[in-house]
C-alpha positions as MATLAB code, in Angstrom:
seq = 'XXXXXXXXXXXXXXXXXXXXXXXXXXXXXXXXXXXXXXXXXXXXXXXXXXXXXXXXXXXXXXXXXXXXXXXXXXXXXXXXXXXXXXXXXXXXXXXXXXXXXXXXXXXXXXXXXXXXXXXXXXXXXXXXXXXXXXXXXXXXXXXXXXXXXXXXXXXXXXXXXXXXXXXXXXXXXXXXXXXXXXXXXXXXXXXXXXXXXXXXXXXXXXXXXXXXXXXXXXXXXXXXXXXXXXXXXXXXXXXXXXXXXXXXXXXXXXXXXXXXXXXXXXXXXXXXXXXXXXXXXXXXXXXXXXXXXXXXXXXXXXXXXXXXXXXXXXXXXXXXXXXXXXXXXXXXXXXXXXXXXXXXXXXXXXXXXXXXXXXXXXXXXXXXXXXXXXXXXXXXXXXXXXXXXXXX';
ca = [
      75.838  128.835  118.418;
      72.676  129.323  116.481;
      71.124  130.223  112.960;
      70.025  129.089  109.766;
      73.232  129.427  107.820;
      74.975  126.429  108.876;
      77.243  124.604  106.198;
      79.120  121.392  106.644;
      83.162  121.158  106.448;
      82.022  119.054  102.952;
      80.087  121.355  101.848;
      82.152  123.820  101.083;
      85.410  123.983   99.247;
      88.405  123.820  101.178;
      89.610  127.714  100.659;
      85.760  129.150  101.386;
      85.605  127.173  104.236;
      88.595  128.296  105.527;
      87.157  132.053  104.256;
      84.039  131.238  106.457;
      85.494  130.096  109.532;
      87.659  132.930  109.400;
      84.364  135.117  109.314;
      82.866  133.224  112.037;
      86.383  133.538  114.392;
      86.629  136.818  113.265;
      83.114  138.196  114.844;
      83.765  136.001  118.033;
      86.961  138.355  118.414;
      85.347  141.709  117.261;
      82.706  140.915  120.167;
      85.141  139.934  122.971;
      87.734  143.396  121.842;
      84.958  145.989  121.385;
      82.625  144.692  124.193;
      84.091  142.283  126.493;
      84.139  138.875  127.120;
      80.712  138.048  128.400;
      79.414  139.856  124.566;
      81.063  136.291  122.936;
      78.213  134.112  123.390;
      76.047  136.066  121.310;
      78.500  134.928  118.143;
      76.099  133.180  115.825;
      75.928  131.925  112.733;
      73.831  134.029  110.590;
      75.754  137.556  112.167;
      78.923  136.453  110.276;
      77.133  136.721  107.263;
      77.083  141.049  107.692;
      81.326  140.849  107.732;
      80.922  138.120  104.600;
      78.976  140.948  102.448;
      81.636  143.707  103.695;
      84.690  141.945  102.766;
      83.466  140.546   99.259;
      82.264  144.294   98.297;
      86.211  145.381   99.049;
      89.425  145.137   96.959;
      91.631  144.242   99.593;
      91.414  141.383  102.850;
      91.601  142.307  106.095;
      92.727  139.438  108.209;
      94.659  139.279  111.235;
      96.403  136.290  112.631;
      94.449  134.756  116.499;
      96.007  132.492  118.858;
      94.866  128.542  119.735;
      91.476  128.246  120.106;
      89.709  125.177  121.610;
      87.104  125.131  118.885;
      90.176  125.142  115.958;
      91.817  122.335  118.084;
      93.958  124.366  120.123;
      95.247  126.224  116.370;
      95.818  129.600  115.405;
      94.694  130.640  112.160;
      93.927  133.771  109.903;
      90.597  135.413  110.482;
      88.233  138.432  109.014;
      89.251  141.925  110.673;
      88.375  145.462  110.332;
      84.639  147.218  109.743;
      82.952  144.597  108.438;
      83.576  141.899  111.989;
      83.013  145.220  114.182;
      79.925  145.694  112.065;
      79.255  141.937  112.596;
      79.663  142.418  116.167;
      77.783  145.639  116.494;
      74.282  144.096  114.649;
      74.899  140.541  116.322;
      75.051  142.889  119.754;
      72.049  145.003  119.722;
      69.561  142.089  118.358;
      70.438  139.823  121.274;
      70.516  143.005  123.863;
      66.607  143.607  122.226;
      66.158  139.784  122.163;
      67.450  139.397  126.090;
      64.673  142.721  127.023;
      61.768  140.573  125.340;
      62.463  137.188  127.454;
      62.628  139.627  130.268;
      59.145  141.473  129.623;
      57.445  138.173  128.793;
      59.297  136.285  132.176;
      60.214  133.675  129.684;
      61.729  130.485  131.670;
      63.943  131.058  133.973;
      63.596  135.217  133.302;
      59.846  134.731  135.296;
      62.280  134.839  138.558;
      62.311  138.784  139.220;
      66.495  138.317  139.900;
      67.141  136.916  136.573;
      64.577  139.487  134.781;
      66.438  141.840  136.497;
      69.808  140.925  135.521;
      68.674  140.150  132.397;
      67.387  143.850  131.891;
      70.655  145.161  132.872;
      72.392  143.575  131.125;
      70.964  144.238  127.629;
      71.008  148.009  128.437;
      74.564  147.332  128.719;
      74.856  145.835  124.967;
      72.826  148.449  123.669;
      74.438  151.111  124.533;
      78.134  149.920  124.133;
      76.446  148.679  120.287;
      74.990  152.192  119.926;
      78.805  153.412  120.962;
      80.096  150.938  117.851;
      77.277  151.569  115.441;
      78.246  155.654  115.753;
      81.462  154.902  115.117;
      80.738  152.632  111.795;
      77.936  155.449  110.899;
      75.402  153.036  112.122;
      72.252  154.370  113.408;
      71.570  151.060  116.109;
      68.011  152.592  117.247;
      66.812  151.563  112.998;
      67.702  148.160  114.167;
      66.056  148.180  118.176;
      63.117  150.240  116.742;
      62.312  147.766  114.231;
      62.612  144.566  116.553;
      60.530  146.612  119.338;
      57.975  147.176  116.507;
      57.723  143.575  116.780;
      55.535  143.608  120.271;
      52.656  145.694  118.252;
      52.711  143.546  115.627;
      52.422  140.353  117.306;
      49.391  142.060  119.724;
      47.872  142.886  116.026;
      47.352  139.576  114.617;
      44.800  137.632  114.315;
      43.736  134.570  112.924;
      43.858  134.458  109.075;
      46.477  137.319  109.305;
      49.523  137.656  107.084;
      52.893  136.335  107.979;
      54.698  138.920  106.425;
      53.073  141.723  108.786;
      54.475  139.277  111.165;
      57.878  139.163  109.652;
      58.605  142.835  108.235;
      59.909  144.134  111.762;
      62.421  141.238  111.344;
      62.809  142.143  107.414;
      63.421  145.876  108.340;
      66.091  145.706  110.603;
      68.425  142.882  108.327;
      67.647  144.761  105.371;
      69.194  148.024  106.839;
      72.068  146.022  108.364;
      73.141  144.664  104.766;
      72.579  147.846  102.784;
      75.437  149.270  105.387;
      77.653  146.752  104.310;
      77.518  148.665  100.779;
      78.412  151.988  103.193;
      81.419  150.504  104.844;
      82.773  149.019  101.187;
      82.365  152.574   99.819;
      80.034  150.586   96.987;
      76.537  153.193   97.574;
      75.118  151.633   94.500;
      75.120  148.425   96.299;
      72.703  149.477   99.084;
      69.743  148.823   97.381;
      69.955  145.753   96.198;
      72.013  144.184   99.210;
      68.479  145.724  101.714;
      66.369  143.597   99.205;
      68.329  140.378   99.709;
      68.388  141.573  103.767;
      64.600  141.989  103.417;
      64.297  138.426  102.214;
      66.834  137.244  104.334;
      65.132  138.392  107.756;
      61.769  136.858  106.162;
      63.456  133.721  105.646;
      64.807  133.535  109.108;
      61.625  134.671  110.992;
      59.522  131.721  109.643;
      62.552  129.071  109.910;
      62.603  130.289  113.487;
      58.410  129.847  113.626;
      58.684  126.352  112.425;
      61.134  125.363  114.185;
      59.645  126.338  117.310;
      56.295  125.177  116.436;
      55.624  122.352  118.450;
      57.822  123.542  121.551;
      55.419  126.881  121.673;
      52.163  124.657  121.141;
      52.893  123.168  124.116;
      54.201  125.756  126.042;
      50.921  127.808  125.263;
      54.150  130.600  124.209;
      53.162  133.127  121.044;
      53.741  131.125  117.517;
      53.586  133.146  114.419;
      52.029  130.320  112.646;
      49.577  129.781  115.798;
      48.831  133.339  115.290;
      47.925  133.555  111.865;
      46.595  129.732  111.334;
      49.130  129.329  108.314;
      49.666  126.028  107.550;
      53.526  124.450  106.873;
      52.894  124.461  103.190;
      51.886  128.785  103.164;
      55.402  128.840  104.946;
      57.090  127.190  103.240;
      55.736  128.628   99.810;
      57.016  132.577  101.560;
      60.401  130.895  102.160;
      60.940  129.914   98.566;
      59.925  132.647   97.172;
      62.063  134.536   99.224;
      65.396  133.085   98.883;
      64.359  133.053   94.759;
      64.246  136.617   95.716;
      67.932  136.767   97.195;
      69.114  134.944   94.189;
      68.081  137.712   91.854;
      69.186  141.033   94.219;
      72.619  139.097   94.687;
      72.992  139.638   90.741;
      72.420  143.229   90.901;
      75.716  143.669   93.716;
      79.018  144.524   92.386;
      81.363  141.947   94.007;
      84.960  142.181   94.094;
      84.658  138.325   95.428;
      80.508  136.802   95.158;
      81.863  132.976   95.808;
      81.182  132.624   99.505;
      78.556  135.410   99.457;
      76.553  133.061   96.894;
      77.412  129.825   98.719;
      76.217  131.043  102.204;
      72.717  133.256  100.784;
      71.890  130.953   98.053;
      73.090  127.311   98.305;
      72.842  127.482  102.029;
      69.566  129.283  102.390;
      68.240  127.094  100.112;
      69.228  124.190  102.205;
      68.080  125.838  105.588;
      64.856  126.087  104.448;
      64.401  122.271  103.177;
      66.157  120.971  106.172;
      63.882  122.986  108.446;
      60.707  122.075  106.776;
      61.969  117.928  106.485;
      63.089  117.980  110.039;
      59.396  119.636  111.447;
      56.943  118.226  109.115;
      56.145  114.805  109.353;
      54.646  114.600  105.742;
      57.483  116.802  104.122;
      59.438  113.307  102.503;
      56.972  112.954   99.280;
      55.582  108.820   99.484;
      57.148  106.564   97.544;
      55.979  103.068   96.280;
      58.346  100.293   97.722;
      59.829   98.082   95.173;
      58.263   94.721   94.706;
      55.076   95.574   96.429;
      52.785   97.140   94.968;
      50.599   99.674   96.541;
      51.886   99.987   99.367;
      53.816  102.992  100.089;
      56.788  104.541  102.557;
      58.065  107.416  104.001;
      61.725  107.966  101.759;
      64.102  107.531  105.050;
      65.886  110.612  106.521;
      69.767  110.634  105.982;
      71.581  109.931  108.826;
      73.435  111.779  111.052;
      77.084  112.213  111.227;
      79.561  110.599  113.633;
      82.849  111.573  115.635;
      85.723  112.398  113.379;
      88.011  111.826  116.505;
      89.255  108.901  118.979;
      89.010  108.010  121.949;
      85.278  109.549  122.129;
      83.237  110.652  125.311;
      80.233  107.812  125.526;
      77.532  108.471  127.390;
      78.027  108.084  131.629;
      75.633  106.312  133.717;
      75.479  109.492  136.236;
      75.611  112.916  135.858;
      79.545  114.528  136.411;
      80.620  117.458  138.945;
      82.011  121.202  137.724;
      85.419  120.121  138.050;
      85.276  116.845  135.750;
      82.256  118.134  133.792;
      84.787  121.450  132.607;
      87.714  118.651  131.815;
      85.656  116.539  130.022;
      84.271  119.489  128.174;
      87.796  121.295  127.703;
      88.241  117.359  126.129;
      85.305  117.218  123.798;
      85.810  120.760  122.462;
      89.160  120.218  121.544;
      88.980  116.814  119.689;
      86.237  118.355  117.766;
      83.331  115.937  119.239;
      80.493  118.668  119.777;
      80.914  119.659  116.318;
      81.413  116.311  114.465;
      79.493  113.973  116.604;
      75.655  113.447  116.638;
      74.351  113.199  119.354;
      77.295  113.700  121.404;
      76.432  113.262  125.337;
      76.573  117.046  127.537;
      79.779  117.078  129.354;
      77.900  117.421  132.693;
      74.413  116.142  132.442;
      75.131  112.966  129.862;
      71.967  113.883  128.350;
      72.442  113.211  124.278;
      72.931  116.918  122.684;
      72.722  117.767  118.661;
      76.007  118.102  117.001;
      76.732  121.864  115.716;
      77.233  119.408  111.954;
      74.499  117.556  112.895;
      73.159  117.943  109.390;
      76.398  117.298  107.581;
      74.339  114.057  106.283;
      71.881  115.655  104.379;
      74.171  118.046  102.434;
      73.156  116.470   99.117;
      75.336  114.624   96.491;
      77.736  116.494   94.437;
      75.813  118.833   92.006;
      73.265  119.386   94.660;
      75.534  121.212   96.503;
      77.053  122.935   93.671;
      74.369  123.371   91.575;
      76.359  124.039   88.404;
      73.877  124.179   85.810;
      72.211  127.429   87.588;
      75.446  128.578   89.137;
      78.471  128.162   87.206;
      79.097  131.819   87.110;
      79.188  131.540   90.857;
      80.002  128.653   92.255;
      84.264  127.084   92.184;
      82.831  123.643   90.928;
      85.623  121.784   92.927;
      82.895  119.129   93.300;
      81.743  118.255   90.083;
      82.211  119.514   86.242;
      79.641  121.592   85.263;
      77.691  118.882   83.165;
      75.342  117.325   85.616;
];
């Protein structure tokens, strides 16, 4: 699972929790129906968000009931169905097949082995031409969406020191915005389109430098392509782009005609909002503002990090001393998914190697208090308030 849009169980209201889940289920199903089984690991966070914007831009639910699932617990529940999680699937589909040809060109890793470049190659012709097959069908043009990522290959070559990040970011900017306006297609809502590819615009910026920080020090010491390497752009000209893009999303979400905005607002404001401050804290060392400790004056600390979240289930998997075969590794993994431990734990230890692995909730510590995460007094239009009344 990956992406920036990542909210904790307690950080959303029961019912749009539920709502997202159901999105999330929903485009793991769309991908496994329209293009196989192998197309579900490309189910991510942030591609949920495209059936989100469909369904809250139409007058009626579409839902359909799936069996147990591991990840629920072994439960069935209600999930998001019809054009807006084939949609989902479709976009989620031809990014990765585009993302899977650039590891492959640049012999990332493993994909320097000519087998594995190979296969690699192979297979993300596959997924772009069975997404191509689904985007005709939703009146999707796919090649605005590989055309714009591909774009991203001149840019990159382009840049040089004291560049812009957003020539670095608009192939990423392009291709989200036109995969949000569609949602306004699908809804039969045309007057939403232009709004809904100004919050995509943002959106994509958004999660192109979350992705460069992020990656920062990994690709430093790799030697590996770093937008902010690139350019020279400091944490703080980042982070300054990022704000002022998800201010941005705030203000084209008001110009959409919702049926439903709740979850829509939640997941591209609250959530964004959070992405970007937990992305910054977690890769800048100097992002916690000093503070003067009490009783001693002068001197002056780091304001501590929250802490992590632990196992909502017993007994838990501990850590081995030694590394496990297939055969135990898959039970003990079948066990872990299914009491909920590789979502609610943090670390919890990898089924097969023991190593210590981040939580998918690792961050379900820092969600803020109460009005934090409703933010009431900017929101109340917006937001269901279960968590506090509208007067902080």
């Amino acid at each position: 699972m990956f992406g920036i849009i990542r909210p904790c169980a307690h950080s959303l209201p029961e019912r749009l929790h539920s709502e997202w889940l159901g999105h999330l289920c929903g485009l793991c199903l769309a991908l496994r129906d329209e293009h196989g089984q192998a197309a579900r690991i490309v189910t991510n966070y942030d591609g949920l968000i495209i059936s989100v914007l469909t369904q809250a831009q139409l007058a009626s639910v579409h839902r359909r009931t799936a069996g147990p699932c591991p990840l629920r617990g072994m439960r069935t529940a209600s999930v998001a169905d019809g054009a807006g999680a084939r949609l989902a699937a479709t976009v989620s589909l031809v990014l990765a097949s585009a993302k899977l040809s650039d590891h492959a060109a640049d012999g990332d890793g493993a994909y320097a082995r000519r087998p594995v470049a190979a296969g690699a190659r192979l297979v993300a012709r596959r997924w772009a031409a069975r997404a191509h097959r689904s985007g005709l069908d939703l009146g999707l043009d796919t090649g605005v969406l590989l055309a714009a990522v591909r774009g991203q290959r001149e840019v990159e070559r382009a840049v040089t020191p004291g560049g812009s990040l957003l020539a670095v970011t608009e192939p990423t900017e392009l291709a989200t915005a036109a995969a949000f306006a569609h949602t306004a297609v699908l809804a039969g809502r045309p007057g939403n389109a232009e709004p809904l590819a100004e919050a995509g615009r943002f959106f994509g910026r958004i999660a192109h430098l979350l992705d460069a920080v992020e990656d920062l020090a990994a690709d430093r010491a790799a030697g590996a392509w770093n937008p902010l390497l690139a350019t020279g752009a400091s944490f703080a000209q980042a982070g300054v782009l990022a704000r002022d893009a998800a201010a941005g999303i705030r203000l084209a979400l008001d110009e959409v005609a919702f049926t439903d905005r709740k979850l829509v607002h939640r997941l591209l404001v609250h959530e964004v909002e959070h992405a970007i401050e937990r992305t910054f804290a977690g890769a800048d060392p100097d992002y916690y503002p000093p503070v003067v400790q009490p009783g001693k004056k002068g001197r002056r600390a780091k304001a501590p990090k929250p802490p992590g979240s632990g196992s909502c289930w017993w007994p838990q998997v501990e850590l081995p001393p030694a590394t496990r075969g297939p055969i135990f590794g898959c039970a003990v993994a079948s066990w872990m998914c299914c009491t909920c431990q590789v979502c609610c734990r943090d670390p919890y230890p990898g089924p097969w190697s023991g190593l210590p692995r981040e939580g998918w909730c690792a961050n379900c510590g820092d969600c803020g208090n109460c009005c934090d995460i409703c933010d009431c007094c900017k929101c109340a239009k917006h937001c269901d308030c279960d968590y506090c009344g509208c007067d902080c």
